[in-house]
N, C-alpha and C positions, 0 to 999 in steps of 0.2 A: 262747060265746066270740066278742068281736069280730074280727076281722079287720084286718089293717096298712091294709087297704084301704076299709073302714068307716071306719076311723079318721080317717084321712087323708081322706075324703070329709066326713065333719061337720066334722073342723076347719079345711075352706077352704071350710062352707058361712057363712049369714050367720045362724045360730042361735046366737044366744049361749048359750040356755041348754041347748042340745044338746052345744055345746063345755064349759061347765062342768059337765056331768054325765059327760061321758067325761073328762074333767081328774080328776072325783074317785074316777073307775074306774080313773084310772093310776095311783093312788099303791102300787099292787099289781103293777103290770107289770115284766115283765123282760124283755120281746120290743121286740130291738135297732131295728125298726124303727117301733115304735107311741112308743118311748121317742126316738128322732129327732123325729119329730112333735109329742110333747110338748115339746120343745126350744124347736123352731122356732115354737111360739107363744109363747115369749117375746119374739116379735116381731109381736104380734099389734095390730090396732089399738086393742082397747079394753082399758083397763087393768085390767079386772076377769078378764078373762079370762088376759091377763098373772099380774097374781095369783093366779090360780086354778093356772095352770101349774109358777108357781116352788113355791107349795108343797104341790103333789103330787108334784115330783122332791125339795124338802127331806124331805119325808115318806117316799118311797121308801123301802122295808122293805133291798132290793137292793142288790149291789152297783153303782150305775151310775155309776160314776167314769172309765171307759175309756171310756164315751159318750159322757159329760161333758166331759170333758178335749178328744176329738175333738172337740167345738165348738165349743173355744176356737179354732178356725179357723175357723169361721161366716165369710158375708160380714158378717154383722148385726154392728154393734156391738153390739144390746142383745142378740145370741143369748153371745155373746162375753162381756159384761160381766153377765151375771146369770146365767150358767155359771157363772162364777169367786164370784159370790154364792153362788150353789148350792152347792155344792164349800167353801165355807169353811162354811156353817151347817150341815154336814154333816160338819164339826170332819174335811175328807180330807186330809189333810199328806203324802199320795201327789204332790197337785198341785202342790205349791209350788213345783219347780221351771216349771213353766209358767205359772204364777202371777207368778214371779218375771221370767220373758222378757214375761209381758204389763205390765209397767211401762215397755213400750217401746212399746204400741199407736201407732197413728196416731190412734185416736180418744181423747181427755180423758177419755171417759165411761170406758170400757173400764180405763185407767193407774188412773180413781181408785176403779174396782170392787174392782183387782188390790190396790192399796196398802188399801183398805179387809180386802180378805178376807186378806191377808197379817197386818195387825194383828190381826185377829180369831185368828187361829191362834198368833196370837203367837210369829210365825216369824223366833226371832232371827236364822238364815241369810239374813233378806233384809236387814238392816240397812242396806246398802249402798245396794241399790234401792231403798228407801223412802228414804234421805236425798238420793236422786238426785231423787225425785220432790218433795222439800222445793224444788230450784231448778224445778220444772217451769213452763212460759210460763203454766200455764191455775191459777186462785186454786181450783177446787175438787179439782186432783190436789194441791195443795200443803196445803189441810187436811185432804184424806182424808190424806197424808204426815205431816202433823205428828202425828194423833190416831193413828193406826200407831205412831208413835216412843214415844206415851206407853203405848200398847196394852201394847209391844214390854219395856218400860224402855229407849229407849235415849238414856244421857243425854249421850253428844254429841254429836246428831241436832241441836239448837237453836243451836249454834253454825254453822250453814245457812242459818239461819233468817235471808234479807239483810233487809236496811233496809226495801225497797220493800215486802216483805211484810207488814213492821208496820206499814204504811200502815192497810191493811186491818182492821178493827176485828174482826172477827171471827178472824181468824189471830193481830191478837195477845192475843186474850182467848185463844183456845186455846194460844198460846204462854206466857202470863203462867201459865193451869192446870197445865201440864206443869212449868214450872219448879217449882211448888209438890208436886207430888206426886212428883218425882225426885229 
């Protein structure tokens, strides 16, 4: 048996593939502290190992949603925003209301994880949220927002949908979609 302390020693060493052989020994853990760790390289620098990370918590046999959930308080945006990834591909409808307060993030990335993992659950209770994130300042919470609304059904999410947005070729193709499928 590894140790919290093991753990946490190879994964702030610079062996990648020491870190992705204990990434693929946590998809079995349920020890609150080695499942922190596993977290926290979702904030890791190389993106394999990132992925390595998220889906050995998508995988988790466990319940780790009260881990999870804790950290959606991360300093990390990406610990924060691929939590809420985590937690939605994990179909956990426990989280939605936290889910639902992170469409309030300060960080873009994190708003369009949250609107992203919200549609995914196809969580009519946030309807609101997600059409709040249709006016958001930043073009990628406002198309995780629209593709949410059609995730959702909700069909007067597009009446949001302002002017400036269909500027954007991409928002109004996904806008032009959603009208057709609702």
């Amino acid at each position: 048996m590894i140790s919290p302390e093991q753990v946490e020693s190879i994964m702030h060493s610079d062996s990648k593939e020491e870190k992705i052989k204990i990434l693929e020994w946590a998809c079995k853990c349920d020890d609150s502290a080695i499942l922190n760790t596993i977290i926290s390289a979702l904030d890791d620098g190389d993106i394999q190992v990132r992925g390595e990370a998220f889906s050995s918590l998508v995988l988790n046999e466990n319940d780790i949603s009260d881990i999870l959930i804790q950290n959606l308080n991360s300093q990390s945006k990406n610990v924060r925003g691929f939590s809420l990834l985590v937690l939605a591909n994990r179909n956990d409808r426990k989280a939605i209301p936290r889910m639902i307060d992170s469409t309030s993030d300060e960080s873009a990335t994190v708003r369009s994880c949250a609107v992203g993992a919200l549609g995914h659950l196809k969580a009519a209770e946030a309807i609101h949220a997600i059409q709040k994130c249709m006016e958001d300042s930043n073009p990628e919470v406002r198309k995780s927002a629209i593709k949410a609304a059609i995730d959702i059904g909700d069909h007067t999410a597009f009446e949001k949908i302002d002017e400036s947005s269909k500027e954007d070729p991409e928002i109004r193709n996904l806008s032009d979609y959603a009208k057709s499928k609702l």
